[in-house]
N, C-alpha and C positions, 0 to 999 in steps of 0.2 A: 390395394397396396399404394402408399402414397409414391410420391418422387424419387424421396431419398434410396427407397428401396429399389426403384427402378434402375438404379444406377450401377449398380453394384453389390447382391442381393447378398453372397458372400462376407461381401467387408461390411454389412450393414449389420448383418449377422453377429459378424467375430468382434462387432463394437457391441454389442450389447452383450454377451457374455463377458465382454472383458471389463465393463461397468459392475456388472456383478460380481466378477473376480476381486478385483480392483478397490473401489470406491464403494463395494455392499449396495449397490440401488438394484431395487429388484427388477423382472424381466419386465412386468406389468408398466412399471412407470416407463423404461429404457424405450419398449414398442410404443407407446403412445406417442414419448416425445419424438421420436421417430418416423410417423406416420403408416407403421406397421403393424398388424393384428397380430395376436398373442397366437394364435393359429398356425398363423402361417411361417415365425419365427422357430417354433416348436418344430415344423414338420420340415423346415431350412434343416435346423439342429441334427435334426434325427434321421435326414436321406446321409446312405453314404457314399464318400465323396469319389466325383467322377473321376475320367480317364483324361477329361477336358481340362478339369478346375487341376487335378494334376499337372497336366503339360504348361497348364500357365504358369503355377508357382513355381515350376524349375525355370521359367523363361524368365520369369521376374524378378527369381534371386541373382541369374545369370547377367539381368542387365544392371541390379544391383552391384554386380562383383566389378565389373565392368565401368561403372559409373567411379565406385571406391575408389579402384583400381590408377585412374586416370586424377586423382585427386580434387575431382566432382566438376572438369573439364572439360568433358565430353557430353556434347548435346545429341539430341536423336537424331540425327544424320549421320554421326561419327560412329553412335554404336551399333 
């Protein structure tokens, strides 16, 4: 798995479905240029999704709301 994928295996993910949504480039070219195997993108896709990856995206809408909220003011200290 290259770097990019190290980082954020999720959003690495939800970037190349959404090039396919999007823009039509297929999964094949998206994982390469990504340094992602077509394997491992596919079997990302197809786990479903934890209790984990859950609690984050309610924590990350919530610091979104918060950030909006504040008229994009408030740094991570303040939220």
């Amino acid at each position: 798995m290259g770097e990019v994928a190290a980082a954020d295996p999720a959003q690495v993910a939800g970037v190349i479905n959404d090039r396919k949504a999007e823009q039509n480039i297929p999964h094949t070219l998206a994982c390469r240029v990504l340094g992602v195997s077509e394997s491992w993108f596919y079997k990302w896709r197809d786990s479903p999704v934890t209790a984990r990856e859950v609690r984050r995206g309610r924590l990350a809408d919530a610091i979104r709301q918060i950030f909006q909220e504040s008229g994009g003011t408030y740094g991570s200290p303040k939220i």
